[in-house]
C-alpha positions in Angstrom: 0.0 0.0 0.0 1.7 3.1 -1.1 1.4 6.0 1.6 0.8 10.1 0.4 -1.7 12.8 -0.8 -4.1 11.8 -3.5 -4.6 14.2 -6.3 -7.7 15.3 -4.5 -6.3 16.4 -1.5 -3.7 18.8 -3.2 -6.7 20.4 -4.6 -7.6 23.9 -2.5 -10.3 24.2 -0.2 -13.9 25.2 -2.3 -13.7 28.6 -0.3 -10.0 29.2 -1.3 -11.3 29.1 -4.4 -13.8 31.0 -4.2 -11.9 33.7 -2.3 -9.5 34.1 -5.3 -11.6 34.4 -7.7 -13.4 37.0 -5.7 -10.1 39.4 -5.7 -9.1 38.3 -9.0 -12.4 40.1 -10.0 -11.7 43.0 -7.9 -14.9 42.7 -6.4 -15.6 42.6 -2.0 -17.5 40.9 -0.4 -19.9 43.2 0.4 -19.8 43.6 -3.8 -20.5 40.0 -4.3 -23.0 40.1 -1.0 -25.3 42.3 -3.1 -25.0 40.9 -6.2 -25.9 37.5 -5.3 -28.7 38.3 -2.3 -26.2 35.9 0.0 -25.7 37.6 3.2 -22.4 38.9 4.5 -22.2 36.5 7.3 -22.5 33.4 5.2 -20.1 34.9 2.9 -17.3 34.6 4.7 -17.8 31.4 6.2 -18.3 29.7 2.9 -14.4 31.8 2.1 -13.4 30.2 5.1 -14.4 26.7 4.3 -17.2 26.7 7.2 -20.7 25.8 5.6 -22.4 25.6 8.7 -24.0 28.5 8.6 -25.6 27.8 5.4 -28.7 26.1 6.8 -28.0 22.5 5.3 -26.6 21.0 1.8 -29.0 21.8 -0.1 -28.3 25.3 0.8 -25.1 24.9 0.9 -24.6 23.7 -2.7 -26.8 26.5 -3.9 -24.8 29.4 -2.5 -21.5 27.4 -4.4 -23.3 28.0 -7.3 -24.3 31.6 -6.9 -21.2 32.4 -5.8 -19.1 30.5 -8.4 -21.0 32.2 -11.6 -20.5 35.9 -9.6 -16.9 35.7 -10.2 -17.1 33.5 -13.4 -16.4 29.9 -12.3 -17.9 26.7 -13.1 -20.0 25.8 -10.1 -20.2 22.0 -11.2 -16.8 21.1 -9.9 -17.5 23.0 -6.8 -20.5 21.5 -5.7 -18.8 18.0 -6.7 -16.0 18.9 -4.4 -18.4 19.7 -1.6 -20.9 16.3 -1.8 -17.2 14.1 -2.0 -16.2 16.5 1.2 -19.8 15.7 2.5 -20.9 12.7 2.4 -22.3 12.5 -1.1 -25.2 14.4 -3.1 -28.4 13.8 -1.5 -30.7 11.0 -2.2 -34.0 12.3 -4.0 -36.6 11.6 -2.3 -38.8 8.5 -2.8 -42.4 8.9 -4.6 -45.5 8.5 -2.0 -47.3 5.6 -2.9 -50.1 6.0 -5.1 -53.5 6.6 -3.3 -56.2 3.6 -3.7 -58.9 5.1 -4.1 -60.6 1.5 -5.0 -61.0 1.3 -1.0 -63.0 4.2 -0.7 -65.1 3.9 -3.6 -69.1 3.9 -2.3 -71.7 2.2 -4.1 -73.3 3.3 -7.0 -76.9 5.0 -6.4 -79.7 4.0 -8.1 -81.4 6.4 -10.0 -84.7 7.7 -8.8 -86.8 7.3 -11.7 -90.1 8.4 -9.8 -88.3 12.1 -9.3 -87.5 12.4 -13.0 -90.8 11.5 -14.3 -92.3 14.1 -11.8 -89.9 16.5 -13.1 -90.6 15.8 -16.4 -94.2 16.0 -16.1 -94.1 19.4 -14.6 -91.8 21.0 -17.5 -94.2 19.8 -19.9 -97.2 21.5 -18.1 -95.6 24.3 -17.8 -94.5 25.0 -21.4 -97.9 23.9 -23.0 -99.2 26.9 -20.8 -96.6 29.0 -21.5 -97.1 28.7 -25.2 -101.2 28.6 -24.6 -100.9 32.5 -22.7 -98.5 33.6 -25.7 -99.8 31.7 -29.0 -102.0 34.1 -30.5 -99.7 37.4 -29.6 -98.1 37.9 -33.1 -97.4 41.8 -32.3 -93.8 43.1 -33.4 -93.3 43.9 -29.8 -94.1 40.4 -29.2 -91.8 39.1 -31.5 -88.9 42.0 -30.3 -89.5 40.6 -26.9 -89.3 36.8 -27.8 -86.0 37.8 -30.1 -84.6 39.8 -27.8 -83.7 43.9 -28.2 -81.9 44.6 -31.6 -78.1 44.9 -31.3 -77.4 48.6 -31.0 -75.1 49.8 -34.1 -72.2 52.1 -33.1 -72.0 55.2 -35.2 -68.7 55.5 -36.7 -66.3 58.4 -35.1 -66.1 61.3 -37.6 -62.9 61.2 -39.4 -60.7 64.7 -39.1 -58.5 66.0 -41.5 -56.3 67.5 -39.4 -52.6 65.9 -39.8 -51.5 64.4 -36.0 -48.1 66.2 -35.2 -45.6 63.4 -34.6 -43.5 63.6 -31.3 -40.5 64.5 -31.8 -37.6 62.2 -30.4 -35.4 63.2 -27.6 -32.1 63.9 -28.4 -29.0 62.4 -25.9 -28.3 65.9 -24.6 -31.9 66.8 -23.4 -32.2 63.2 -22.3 -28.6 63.7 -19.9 -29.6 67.4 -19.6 -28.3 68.5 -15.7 -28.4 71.2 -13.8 -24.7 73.5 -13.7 -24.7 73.7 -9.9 -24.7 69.8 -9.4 -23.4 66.8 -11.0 -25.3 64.6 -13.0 -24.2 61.0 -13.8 -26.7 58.7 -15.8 -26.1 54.7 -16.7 -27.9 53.4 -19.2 -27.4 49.3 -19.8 -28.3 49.0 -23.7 -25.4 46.6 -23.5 -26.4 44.1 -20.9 -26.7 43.9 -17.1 -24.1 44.8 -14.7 -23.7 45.5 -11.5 -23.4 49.2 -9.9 -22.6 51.2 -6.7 -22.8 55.0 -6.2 -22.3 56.9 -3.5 -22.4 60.6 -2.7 -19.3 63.0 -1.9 -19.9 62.1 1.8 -19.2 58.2 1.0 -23.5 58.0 1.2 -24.7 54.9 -0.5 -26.7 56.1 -3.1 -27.4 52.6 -4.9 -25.8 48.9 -4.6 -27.2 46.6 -7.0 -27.9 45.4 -10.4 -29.1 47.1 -13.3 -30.8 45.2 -15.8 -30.2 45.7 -19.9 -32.7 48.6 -21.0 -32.8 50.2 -17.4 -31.5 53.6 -16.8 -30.4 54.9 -12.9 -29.4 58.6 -12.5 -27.4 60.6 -9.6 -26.7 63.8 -8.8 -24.6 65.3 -5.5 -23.8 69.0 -5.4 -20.0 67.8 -5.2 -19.1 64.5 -6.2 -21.1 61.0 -7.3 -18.3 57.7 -6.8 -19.0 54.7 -9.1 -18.3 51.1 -9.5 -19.4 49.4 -12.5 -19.1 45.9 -12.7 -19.6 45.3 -16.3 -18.1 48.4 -17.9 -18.5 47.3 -21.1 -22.7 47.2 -20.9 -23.0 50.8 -19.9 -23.3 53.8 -21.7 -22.2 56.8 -19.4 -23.9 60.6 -19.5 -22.3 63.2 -17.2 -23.4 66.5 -16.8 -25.7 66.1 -19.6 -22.6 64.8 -21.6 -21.9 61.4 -22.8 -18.6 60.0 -22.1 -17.1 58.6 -25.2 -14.5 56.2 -22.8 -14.5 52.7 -24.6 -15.0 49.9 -21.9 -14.6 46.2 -22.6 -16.8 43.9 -21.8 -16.4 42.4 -18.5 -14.1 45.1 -17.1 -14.9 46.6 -13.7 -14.5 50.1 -13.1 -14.3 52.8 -10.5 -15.0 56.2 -11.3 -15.0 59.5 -9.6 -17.1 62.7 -11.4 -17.8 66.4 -10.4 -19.4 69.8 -11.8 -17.9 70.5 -15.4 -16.7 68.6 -18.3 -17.2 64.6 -17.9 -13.6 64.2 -17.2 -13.0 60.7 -14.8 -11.7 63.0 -10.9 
């Protein structure tokens, strides 16, 4: 029997992983904490290898997964990692057996044929006198009544001449149009999604979250608005009611600093 390390144990810990390609992304953990909706707390103790806090496996494998694709790893040979390091994936969970409804079935009721006939009986009565009261009333109000009213006939709108004035489309500077004694920053994600944080010349947390492709989020401070932008590439950038022209690639993550004046990066 040969003694040593198996390939497996040289491999690091799922939250050394984890942790790397956390950094590597320049991203914190409160970044990532937002992004993903997993709590700070859990955070790092799935960095430090301690899943305890995650509520079970089942949890446990789900938060590998959101945290793997937030910094762009393959969850798969995470969460195969964790059920080796765990005792296995989880059995699925037998069917319930199927209910026998055979045992409960009651008997078949007769039918009561004495009821029917009586019902029958009396419709027929009743509509041989109905038709007796009404036969010989051959008036057109009669007939209206027995047709029921006349569908009423919508007169069509009168058409107008008059040409409609189209409206005219906003042009990028009246859309990013800000006021000279503040600064303005809009992000638009025609791109894509991507994650964003702002804050205020005081460090205020004006948004942490993610924007989704086609929405738009503006700030304004009367100093200074910070930004991260975790997808630099998907956003189109308007300061001051100007757009900056910077070309970001895809995938890049940015941090940006702009005040009153030209959109030059402070």
């Amino acid at each position: 029997m040969s003694i040593g390390n198996s390939p497996e144990d040289d491999r690091p810990s799922i939250g050394r992983v984890l942790q790397q390609a956390r950094i590597a992304a320049g991203l914190t953990v409160e970044e990532i904490s937002s992004s993903t909706r997993v709590r700070i707390p859990i955070v790092h103790a799935i960095e430090e290898d301690d899943f305890s806090r995650c509520g079970g496996d089942v949890y446990a494998r789900g938060h590998i997964r959101t945290l793997a694709r937030a910094v762009e790893l393959d969850p798969e040979p995470l969460v195969s990692q964790y059920d080796a390091e765990h005792g296995g994936r989880p059995a699925p969970t037998p069917a319930a057996p199927l209910f026998e409804a055979e045992r409960i079935r009651s008997e078949p009721r007769r039918p009561n044929w004495t009821a029917a006939m009586v019902a029958a009986i009396v419709a027929v009565v009743g509509f041989v006198g109905f038709t007796f009261l009404k036969g010989g009333d051959d008036s057109p109000a009669a007939t209206q009544v027995a047709e029921g009213p006349a569908p009423h006939k919508k007169s069509p709108a009168p058409k107008s001449d008059k040409p409609v004035d189209p409206k005219p489309a906003p042009s990028d500077s009246a859309i990013a149009a800000a006021p000279r004694d503040k600064v303005t920053v809009r992000l638009d994600a025609s791109q894509g999604k991507s994650w964003i944080s702002a804050k205020d010349h005081n460090g205020r947390l004006l948004f942490d979250g993610l924007l989704l492709q086609g929405q738009t989020k503006t700030f304004q401070d009367k100093e200074r608005v910070d930004l991260v932008l975790g997808d630099a590439g998907s956003i189109e950038l308007f300061v001051n009611g100007k757009k900056v022209e910077d070309k970001f690639q895809p995938g890049q993550v940015e941090r940006l600093s702009y005040t009153k004046g030209d959109p030059a990066v402070g």
